[in-house]
ZAZA-254084 format. One record per residue: z, x, y of N, C-alpha, C in turn; residue in one letter. Coordinates in steps of 0.001 Angstrom, whole numbers, plus 500000, padded with zeros to 6 digits. Last residue first. Layout:
% ZAZA-254084
ZXYZXYZXYA ...
//
This chain:
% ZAZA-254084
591327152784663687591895153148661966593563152563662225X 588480151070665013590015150965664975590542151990663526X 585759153269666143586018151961665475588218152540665598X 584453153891668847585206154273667791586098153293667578X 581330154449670724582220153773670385582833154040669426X 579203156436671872580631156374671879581401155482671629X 576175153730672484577263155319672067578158155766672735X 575015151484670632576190151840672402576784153072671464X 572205150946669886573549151643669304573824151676670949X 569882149559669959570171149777668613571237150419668646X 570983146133671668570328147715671965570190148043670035X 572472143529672401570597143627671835570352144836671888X 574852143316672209574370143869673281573068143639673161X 575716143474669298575826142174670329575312142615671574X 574128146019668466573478144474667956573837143636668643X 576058148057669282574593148056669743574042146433669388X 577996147551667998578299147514668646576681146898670389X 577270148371665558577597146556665867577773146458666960X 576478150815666431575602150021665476576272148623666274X 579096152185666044577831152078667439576824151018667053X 580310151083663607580753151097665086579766150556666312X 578753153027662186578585151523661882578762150844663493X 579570155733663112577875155187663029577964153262663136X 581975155770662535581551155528663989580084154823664291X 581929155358660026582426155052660556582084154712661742X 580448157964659431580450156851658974580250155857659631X 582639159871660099581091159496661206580479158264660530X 584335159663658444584423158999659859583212158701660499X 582672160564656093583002159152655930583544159132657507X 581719163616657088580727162363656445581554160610656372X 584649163919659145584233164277657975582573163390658113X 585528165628662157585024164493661654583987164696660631X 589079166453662837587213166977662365586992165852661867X 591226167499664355590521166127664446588886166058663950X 592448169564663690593159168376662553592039167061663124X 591572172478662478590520171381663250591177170493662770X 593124174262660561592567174470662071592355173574662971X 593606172723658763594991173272659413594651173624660826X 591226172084657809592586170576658105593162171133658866X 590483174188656657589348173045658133590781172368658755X 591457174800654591591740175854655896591041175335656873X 591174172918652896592594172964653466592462174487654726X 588193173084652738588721171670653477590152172667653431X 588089176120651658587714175540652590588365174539653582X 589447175451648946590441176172649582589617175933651150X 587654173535648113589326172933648007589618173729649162X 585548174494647847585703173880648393586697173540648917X 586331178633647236585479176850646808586277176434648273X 586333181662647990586526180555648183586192178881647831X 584632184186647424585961183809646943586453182321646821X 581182183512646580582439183878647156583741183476646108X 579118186413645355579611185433645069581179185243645968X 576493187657646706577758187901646597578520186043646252X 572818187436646010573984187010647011575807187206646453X 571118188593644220571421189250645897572222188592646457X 570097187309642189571294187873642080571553188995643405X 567718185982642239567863187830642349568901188612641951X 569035183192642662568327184011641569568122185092641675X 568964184142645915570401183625644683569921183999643360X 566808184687646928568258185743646832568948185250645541X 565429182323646817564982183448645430566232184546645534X 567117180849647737567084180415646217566445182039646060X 565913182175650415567690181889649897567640181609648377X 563387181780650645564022183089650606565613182767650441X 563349178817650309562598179633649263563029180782649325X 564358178397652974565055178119651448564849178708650198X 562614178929655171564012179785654609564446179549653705X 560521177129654255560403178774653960561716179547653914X 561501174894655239561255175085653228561227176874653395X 561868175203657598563224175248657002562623175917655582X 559215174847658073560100176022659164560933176487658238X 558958172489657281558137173460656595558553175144656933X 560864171071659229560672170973657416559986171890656979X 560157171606661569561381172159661021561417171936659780X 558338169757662331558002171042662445558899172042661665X 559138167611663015558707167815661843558748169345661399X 560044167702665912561085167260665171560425167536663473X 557374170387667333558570168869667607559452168694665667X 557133173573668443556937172777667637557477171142668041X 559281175704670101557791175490669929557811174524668532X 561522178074670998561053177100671080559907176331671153X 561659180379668036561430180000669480561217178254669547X 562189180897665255560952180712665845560426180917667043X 565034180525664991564302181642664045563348181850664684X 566049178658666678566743179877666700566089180904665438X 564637176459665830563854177163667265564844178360666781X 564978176815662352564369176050663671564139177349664915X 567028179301660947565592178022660492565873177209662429X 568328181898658862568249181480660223567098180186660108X 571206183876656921569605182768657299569724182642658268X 573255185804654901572970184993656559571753184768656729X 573089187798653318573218186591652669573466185670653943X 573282190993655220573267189988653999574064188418653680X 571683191797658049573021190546657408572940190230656011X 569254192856658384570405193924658108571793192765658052X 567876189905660082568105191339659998569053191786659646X 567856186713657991568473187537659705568501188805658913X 565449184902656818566657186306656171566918186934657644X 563108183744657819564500182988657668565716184270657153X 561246185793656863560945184523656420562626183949656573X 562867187702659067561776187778658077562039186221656955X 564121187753662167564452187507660723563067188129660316X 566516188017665033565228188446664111565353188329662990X 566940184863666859567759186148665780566704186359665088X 565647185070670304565693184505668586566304185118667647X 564913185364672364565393184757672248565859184074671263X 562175187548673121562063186411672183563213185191672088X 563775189480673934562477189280674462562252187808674028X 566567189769672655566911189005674043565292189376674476X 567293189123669360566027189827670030565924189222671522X 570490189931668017569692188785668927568326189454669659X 572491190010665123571790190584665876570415189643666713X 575902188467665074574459188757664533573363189305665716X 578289188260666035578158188662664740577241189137664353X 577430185359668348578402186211667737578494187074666514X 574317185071669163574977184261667911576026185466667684X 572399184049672379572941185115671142573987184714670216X 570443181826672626571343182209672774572129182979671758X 566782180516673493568077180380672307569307181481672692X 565520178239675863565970179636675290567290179557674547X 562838175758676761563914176360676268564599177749675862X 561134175125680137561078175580678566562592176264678663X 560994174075682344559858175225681567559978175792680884X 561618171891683886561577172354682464560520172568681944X 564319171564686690562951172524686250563114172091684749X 563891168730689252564503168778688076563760170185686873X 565607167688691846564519168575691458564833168870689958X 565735165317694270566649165511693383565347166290692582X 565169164591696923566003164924697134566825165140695136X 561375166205698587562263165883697578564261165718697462X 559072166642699827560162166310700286560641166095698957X 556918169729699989557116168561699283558529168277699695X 554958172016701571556001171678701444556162170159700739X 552278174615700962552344173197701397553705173021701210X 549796177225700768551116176475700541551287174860701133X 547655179688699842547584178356700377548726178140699964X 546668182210699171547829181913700311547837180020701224X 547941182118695646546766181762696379547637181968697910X 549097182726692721548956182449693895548068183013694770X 547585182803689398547377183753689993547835182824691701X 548077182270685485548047181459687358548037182706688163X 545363183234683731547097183211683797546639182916685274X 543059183060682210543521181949682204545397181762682544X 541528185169682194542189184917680753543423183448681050X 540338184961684447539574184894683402540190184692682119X 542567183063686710542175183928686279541156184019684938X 543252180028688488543351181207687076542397181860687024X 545548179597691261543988179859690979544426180398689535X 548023177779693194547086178881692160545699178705691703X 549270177380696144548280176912695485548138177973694898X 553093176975696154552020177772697004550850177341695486X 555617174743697572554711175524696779553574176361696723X 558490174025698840557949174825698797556714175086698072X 560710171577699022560270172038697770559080172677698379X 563674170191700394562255170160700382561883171231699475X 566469169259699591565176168578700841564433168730700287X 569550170315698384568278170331698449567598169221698756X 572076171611699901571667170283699059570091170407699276X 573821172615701660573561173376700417573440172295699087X 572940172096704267574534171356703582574486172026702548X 569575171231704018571094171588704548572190171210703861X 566960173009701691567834172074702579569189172196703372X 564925174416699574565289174505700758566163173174701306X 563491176442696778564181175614697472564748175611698583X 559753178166696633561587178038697351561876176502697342X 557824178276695457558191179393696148559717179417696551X 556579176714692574557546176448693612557362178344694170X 552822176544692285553988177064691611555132176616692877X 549937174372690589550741174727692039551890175266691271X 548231173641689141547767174497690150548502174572690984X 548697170082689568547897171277688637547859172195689322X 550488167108689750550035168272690462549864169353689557X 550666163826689025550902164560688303549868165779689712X 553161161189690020552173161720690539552045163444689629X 554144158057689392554368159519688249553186160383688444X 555589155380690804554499156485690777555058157286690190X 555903151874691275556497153013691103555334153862690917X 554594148984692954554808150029691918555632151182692408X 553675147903695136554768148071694664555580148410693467X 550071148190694849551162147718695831552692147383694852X 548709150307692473549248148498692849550184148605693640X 545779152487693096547401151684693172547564150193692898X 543031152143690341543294151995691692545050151691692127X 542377154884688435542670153989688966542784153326690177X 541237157561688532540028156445689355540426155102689134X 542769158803687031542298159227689064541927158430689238X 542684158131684759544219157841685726543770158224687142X 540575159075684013540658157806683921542200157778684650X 540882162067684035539943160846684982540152160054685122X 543228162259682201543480162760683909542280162114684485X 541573161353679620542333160550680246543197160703681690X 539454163668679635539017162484679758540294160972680747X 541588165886678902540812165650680398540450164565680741X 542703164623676237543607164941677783542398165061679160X 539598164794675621540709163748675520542045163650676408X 539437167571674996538559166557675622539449165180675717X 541716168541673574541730168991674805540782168310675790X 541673166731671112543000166343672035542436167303673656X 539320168294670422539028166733671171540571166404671712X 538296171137670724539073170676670166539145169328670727X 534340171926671111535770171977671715536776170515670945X 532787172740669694533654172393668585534631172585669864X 531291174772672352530877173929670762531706173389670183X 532468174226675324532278174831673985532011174151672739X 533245172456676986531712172751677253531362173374675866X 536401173143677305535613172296677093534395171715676935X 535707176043678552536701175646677037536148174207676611X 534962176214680767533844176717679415534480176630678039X 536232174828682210535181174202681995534384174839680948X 538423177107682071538768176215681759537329174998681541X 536854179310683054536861179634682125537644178243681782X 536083177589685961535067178530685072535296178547683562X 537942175561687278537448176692686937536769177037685742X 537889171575687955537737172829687233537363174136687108X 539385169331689819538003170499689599538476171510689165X 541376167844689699540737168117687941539182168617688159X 542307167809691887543316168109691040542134168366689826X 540747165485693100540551167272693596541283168264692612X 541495162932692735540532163705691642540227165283692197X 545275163136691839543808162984693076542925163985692657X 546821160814690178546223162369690226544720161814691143X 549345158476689325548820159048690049547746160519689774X 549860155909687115550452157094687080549130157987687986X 552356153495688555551006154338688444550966155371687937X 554047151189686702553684152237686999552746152835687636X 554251148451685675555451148177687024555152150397687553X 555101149676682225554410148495683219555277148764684565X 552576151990680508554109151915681818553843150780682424X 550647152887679245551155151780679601552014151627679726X 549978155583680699549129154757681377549137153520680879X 551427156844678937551929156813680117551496155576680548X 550054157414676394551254156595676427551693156603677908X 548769160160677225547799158562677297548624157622677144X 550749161334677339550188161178678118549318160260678321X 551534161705674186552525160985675199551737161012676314X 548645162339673111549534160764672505550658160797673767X 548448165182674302547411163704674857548173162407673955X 551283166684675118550387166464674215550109164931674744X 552109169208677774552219167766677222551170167633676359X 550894171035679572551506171193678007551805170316677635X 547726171973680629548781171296680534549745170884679317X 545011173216680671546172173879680209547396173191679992X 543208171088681893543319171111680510544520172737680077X 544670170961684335544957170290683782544484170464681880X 546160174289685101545019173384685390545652172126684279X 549583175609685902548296176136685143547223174797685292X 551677174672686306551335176338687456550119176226686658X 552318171407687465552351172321686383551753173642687031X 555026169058688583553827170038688804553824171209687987X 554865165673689200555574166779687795554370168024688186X 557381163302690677555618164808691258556124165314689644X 558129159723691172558208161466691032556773162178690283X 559211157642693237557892158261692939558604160027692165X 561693156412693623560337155592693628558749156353693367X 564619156213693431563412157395693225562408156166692776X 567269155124693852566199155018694956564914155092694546X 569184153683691048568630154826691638567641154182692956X 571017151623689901571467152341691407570219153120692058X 570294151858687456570186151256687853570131150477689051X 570947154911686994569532154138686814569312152729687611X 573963154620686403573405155155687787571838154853688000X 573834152749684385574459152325685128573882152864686537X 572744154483682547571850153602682800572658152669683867X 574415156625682425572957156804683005572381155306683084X 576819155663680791576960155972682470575413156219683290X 575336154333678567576193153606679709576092154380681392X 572964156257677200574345156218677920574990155421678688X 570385154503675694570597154957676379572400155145676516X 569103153051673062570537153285673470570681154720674422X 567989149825675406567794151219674774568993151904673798X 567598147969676951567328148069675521567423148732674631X 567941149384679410569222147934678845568874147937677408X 565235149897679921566458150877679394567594150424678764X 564603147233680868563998147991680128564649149200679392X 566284147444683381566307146190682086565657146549680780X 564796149313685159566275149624684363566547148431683036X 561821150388684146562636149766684780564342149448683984X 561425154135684948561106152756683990562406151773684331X 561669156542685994560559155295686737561177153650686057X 562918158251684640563117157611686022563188156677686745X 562024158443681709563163157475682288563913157186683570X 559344159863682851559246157763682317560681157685682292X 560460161998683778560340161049684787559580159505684268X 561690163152681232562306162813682291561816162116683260X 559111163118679349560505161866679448561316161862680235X 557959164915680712557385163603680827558571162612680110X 559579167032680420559013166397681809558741165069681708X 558913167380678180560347167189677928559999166240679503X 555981167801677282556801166706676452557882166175677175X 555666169766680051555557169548678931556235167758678177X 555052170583682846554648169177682469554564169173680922X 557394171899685665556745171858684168556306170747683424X 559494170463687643558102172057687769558200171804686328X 559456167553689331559792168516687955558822169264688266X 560864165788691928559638167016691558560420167151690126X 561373162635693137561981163680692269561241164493692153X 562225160843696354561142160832695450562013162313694372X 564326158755697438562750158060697014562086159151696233X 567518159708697075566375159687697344565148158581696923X 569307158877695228569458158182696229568577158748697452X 570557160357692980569648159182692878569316158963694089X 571924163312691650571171162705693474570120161946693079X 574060162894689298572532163536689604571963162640691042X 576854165271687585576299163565688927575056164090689185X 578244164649684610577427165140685423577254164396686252X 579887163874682412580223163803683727579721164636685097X 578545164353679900578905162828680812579418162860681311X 577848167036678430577176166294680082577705165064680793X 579289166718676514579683168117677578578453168238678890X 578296164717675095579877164514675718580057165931676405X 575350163197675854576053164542675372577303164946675903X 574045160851676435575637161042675923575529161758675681X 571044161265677897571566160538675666573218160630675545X 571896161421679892571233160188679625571058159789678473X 572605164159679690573079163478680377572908162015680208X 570296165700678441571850165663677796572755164250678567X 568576165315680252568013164883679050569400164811678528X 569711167173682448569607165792682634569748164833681578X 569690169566681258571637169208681786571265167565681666X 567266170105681090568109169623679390569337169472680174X 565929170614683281565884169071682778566677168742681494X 568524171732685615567687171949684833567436170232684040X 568296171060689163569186171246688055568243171354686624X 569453170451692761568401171229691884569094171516690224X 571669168527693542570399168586693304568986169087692924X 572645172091695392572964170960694679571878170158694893X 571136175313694724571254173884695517571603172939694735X 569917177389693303570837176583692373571685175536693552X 567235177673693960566726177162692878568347176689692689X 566828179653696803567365177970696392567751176951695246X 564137181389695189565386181470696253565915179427696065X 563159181606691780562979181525692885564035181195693897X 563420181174688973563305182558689513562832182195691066X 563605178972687448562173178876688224562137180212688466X 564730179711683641564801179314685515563182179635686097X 565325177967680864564549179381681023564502178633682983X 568056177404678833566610176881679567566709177818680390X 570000176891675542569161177368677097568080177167677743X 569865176046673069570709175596673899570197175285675569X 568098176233670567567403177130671869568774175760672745X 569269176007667402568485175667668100568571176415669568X 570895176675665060571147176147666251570912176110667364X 571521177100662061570109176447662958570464175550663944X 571693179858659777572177179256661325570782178194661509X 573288179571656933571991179488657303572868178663658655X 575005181893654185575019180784655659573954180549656450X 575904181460650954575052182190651985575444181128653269X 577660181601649144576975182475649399576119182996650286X 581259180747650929579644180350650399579068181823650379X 583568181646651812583707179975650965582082180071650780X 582807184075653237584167184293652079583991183212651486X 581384183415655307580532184059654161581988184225653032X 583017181977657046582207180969656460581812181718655198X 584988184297657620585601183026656527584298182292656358X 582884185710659443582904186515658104584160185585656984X 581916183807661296581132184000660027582060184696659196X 585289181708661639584333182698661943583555182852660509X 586421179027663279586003178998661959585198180787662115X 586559178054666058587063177176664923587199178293663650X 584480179932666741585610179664667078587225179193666746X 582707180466665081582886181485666136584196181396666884X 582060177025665154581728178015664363581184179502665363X 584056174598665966583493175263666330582985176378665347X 583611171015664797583939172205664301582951173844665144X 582648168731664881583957168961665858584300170368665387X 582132167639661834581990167669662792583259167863663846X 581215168594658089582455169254659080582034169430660944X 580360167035655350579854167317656958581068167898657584X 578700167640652544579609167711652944579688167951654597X 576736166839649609576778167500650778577883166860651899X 577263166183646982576495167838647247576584168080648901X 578177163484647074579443164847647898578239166214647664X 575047161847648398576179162194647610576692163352647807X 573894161321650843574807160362650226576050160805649637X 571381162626652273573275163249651774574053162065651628X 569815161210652039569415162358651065570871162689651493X 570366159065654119569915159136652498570184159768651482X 570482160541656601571792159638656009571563159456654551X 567739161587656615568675162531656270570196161296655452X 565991158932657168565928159838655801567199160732655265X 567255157873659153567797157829657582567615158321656859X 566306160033660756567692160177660697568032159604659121X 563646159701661596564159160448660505565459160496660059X 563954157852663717564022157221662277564200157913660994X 563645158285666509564767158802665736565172158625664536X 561238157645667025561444158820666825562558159347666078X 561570154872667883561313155429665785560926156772665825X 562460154944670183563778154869669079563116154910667860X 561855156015672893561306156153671835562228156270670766X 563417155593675282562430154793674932561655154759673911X 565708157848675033565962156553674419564789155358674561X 564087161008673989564143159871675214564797158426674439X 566082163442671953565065162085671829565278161122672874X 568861164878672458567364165616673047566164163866673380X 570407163803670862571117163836672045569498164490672881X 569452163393668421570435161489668991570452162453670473X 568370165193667734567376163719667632568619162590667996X 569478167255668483568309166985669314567826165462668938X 572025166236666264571352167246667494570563166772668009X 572991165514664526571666164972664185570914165808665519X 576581163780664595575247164980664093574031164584664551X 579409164569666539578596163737666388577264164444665639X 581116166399667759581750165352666965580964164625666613X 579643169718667938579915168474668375580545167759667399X 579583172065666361580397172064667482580832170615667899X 579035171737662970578618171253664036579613170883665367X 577957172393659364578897172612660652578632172194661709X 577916171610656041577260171171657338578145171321658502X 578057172512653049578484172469653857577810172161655793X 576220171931649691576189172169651483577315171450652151X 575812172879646476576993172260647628576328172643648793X 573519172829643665573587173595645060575214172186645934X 572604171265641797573690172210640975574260173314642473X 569305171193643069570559170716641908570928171719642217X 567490171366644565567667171968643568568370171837642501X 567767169562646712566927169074645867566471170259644289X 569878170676648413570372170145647048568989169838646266X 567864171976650147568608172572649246569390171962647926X 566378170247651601565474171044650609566647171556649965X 568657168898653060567544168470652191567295169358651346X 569432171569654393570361171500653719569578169924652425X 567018171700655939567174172955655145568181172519654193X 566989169267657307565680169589656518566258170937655954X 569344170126659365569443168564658248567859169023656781X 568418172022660551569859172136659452569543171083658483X 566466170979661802566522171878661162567359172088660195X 567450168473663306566855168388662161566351169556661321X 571085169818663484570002169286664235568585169058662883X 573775170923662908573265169393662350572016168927662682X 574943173768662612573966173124663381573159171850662177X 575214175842659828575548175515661102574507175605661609X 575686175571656435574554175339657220575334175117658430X 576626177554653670577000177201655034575792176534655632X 576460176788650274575560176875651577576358176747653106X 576611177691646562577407177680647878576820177873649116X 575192176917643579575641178027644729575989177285645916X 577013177557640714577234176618641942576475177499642999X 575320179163637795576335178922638775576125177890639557X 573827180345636396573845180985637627575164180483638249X 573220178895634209574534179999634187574297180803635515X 571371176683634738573296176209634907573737177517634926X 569049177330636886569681177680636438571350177441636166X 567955174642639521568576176370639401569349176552637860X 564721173359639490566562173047639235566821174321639110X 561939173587641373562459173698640073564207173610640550X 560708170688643451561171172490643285562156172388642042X 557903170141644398558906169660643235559799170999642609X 555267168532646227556289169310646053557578169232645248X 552147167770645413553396167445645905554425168279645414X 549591169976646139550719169269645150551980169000646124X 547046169869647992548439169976647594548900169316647246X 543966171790647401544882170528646952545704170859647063X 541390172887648898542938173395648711543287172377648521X 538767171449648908539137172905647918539909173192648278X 538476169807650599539633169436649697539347170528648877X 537732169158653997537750170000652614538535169558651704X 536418166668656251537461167239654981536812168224654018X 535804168527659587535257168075658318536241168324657296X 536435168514662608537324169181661071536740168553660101X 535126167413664405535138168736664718535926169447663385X 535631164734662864533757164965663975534118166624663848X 538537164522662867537760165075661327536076165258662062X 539470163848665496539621165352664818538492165313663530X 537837161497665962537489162692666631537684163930665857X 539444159568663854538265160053663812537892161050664463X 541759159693666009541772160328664323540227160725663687X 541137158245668024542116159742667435541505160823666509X 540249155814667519538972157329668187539760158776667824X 542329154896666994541229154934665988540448156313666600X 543860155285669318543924156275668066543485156061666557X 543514153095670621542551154424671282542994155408669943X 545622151654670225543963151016669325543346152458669805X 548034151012671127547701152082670413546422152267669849X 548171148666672625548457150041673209547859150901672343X 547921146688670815546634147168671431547091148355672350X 549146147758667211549062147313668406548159147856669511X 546822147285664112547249148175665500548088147823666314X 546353146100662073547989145495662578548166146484663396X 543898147232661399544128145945660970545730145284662039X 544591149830660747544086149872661884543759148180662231X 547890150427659595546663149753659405546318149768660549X 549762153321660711549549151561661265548322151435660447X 552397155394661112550990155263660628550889153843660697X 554944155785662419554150156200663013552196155685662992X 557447155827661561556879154322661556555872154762662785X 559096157712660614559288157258662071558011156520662245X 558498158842657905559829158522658636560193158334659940X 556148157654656347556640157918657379557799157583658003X 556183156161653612556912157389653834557216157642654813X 554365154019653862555496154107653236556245155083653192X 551939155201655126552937154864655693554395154435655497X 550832156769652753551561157175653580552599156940654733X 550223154508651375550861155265650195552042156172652031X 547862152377652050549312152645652436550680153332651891X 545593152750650899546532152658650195548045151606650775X 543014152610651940543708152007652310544977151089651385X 541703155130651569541660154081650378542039152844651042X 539538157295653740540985156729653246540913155388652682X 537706158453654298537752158643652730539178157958652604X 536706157511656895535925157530656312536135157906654699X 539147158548658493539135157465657954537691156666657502X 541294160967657880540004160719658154539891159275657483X 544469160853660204544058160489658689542460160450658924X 546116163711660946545317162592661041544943162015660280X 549186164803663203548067164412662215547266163355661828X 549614166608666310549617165181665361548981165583664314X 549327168838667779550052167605668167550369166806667499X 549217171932665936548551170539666042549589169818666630X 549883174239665298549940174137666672549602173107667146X 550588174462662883551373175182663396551606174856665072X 547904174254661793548744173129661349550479173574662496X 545811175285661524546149174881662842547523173855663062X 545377176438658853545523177377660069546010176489661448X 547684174945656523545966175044657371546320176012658169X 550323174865655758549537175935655656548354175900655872X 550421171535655963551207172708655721550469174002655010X 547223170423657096548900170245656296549177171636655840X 546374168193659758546177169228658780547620169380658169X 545464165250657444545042166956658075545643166779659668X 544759163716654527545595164100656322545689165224656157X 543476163115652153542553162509653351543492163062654498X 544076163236649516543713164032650270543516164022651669X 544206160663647733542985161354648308542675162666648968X 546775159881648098546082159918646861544594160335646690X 549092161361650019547932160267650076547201161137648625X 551877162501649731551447160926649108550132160896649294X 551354165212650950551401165275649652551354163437648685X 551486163342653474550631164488653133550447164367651205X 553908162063654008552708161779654318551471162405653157X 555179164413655837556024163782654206554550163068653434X 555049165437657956554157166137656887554210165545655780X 556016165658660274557181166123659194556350166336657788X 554808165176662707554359166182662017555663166440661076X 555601163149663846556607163839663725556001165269663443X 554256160104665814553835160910664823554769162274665240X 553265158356667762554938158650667118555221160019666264X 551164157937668417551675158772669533552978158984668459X 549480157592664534549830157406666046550364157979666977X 547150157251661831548297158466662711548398158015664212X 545637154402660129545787155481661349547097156237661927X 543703153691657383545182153182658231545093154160659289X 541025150970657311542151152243657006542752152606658297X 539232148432655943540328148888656785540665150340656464X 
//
């Protein structure tokens, strides 16, 4: 037997440094490790420890022995990558074990704003120093960001990192301050007076537009207002979204697309399981949309979705998932990517599986998740100042592989449009913002010309990576914060803790500490168990 990397898979990497062989790839600091979908285990040198799945914090790795049969195609996974990545093991990594700080240095002192798994993996790596306090800030009344309010509610061991974090801040080294505006509530130059340093990680808020006429028609709307909308994001639950069509378009076919239209399609009893939002799965349950288009501007092996959630499509029960084989004739320089020696196998593998979804055959009364390549919007259009119909014109690529329109067009009916083509981060009061990039400029996590201010996740990077990605993102800003502190580059503050909490109390009398959220956590929880879900959110227990 040996064990196997699945569609769940975080890239958090924890994994890595357990296997007693060496055997997963790729890892923190390979060259491709930055841009890989997954990792893998070769399973020609794996022991069949289970050293790694005991770690995975989202119950990703499987004996290939206790596969389930959805997932059995990621034997071929895993094997494929090591056919084109042969193991090396002339770079061993040590497991990781960061030295204790110095007692005559002191306490040092951490702002971290933004609870998302960036914050959560930076303010981790930080007590694991000892003798370190974190403070944890967060606009919302609720933590964990993107992984309770971004994560599709059909994929709930995505959200499993969470215990890790509930774990590792048990004890008072770390301290939560939810409901707390920061800029508002609270400004940087009182956060830098109670700590030495402050590390932002608050992620890409924004979303990037079609740029085209019609685009702000009612019923035209971005896919993070939606994605917010259907996890409870209490500054979306009272959004209204035009169910009551038959069919939906998304322009962009990344990750985020494809959970917006599997929680279209999927059947509402099926969501009942979830912890979906009450109010979304109520209107879900109402909806018309019987088919939705996800159209991408670039070919199919350009497509940005990764091959584990796309081959996860094709078991949707009660689904088709549509493409007309005219869709996957190929240009030149896209057939010479795949034709290439050591072409990468997730990119053979996404093509392979756009065939195998063409040459299904329909089932009479299904639902549809029709996928379009090669097409851009030109315009929104309808009456009443409600959007109909959807405009597109046919592309062609070019030698370096950028979309180029064509004077071919066509019109699509649509009554609810949803764009996501990606995220954008938002300027940070105080600090300096690179508006090309969308990112506070740093150098390994150190924001420009700020002393003793950090930066970690998409708001250092951009938006790019998934939920792991931020551990190795984060370790690097930490390493440049500990070595400040030891340098003796960080200013010692005025303020402890004490004087902090009594200037939180006076401002924010309804902040929600580590023990309310507690609280609420349990709440949603029992609340979730008589229902059969794993959590009804928003519930608050009695005090």
């Amino acid at each position: 037997m040996t064990f196997v990397i699945t569609q769940r898979c975080c890239n958090d990497s924890s994994c890595v440094p357990e296997c007693p062989v060496d055997c997963i790839r790729p890892r923190p600091g390979d060259p491709d490790y930055a841009t890989t979908e997954m990792l893998y285990i070769d399973p020609d040198t794996c022991i069949d420890c289970g050293a790694c799945a005991e770690v995975c914090p989202v119950d990703a790795i499987y004996s290939d022995f206790d596969l389930p049969s959805a997932l059995e195609r990621f034997v071929d996974v895993n094997r494929s990558y090591f056919e084109l990545n042969p193991l090396d093991n002339s770079r061993l990594l040590a497991p990781s074990a960061p030295r204790k700080l110095a007692a005559e240095l002191g306490t040092l002192r951490v702002a971290v704003v933004g609870s998302g798994p960036a914050g959560c993996y930076a303010a981790e790596q930080l007590v694991r120093h000892g003798n370190v306090e974190v403070e944890i800030f967060d606009r919302l009344p609720t933590p964990w960001g993107l992984i309770r309010n971004g994560v599709a509610p059909d994929h709930p061991e995505t959200k499993g990192v969470v215990d890790r974090f509930t774990s590792a801040f048990r004890s008072d080294a770390v301290r939560m301050h939810l409901g707390v505006d920061v800029g508002s509530d609270i400004t940087l130059d009182e956060l830098r007076a109670h700590h030495h340093a402050v590390v932002y990680a608050v992620g890409a808020p924004g979303d990037r537009r079609l740029g085209v006429p019609g685009e702000d028609l009612d019923g035209s709307h971005s896919a993070t207002e939606f994605v917010a909308w259907y996890n409870g994001h209490p500054d979306h639950a009272d959004r209204v979204f035009d169910l009551s069509g038959e069919r939906a378009v998304i322009f962009g076919n990344g990750n985020v697309a494809l959970d917006v239209a599997r929680v279209l399609v999927l059947d509402s009893d099926e969501l009942a399981k979830t912890d979906i939002a009450d109010h979304a799965l109520k209107a879900l349950r109402d909806s018309s949309i019987r088919e939705v288009v996800v159209v991408g501007r670039r070919g199919p092996v350009q497509a940005a979705y990764s091959t584990p959630e796309f081959l996860a499509l094709g078991h949707l029960a009660g689904v088709d998932i549509v493409i007309d084989e005219s869709e996957l004739d190929l240009d030149a320089a896209s057939a010479a990517i795949l034709d290439a020696p050591g072409a990468h196998p997730a990119a053979l593998l996404k093509m392979e599986l756009a065939r195998e979804f063409a040459a299904r055959p329909a089932t009479p009364g299904n639902k549809r998740i029709v996928f379009r390549y090669l097409a851009s919007p030109t315009e929104l259009r309808g009456d009443d100042g409600r959007v109909a119909e959807v405009d597109l014109v046919r592309n062609t690529l070019d030698g370096d592989l950028v979309a180029v329109a064509t004077d071919e067009t066509e019109t699509v009916a649509a009554s609810l449009v949803l764009r996501s083509v990606g995220y954008r981060g938002k300027p940070v009061e105080g600090l300096p913002f690179d508006e090309a990039r969308a990112v506070l400029p740093n150098d390994r996590g150190r924001v420009d010309g700020v002393e003793g201010v950090y930066t970690t996740g998409w708001i250092k990077r951009g938006p790019r990576g998934v939920i792991g990605t931020n551990r190795t993102d984060s370790q690097e800003t930490v390493d440049a914060l500990i070595e400040d502190f030891e340098a003796g580059r960080l200013r010692a503050p005025g303020g402890d803790r004490a004087a902090l909490a009594a200037l939180l109390a006076e401002r924010v009398p309804t902040l929600v500490d580590k023990t309310r959220w507690n609280e609420v956590d349990k709440a949603e929880k029992a609340a979730g168990k008589a229902a059969g879900r794993p959590r009804v959110k928003g519930v608050l227990p009695d005090r």
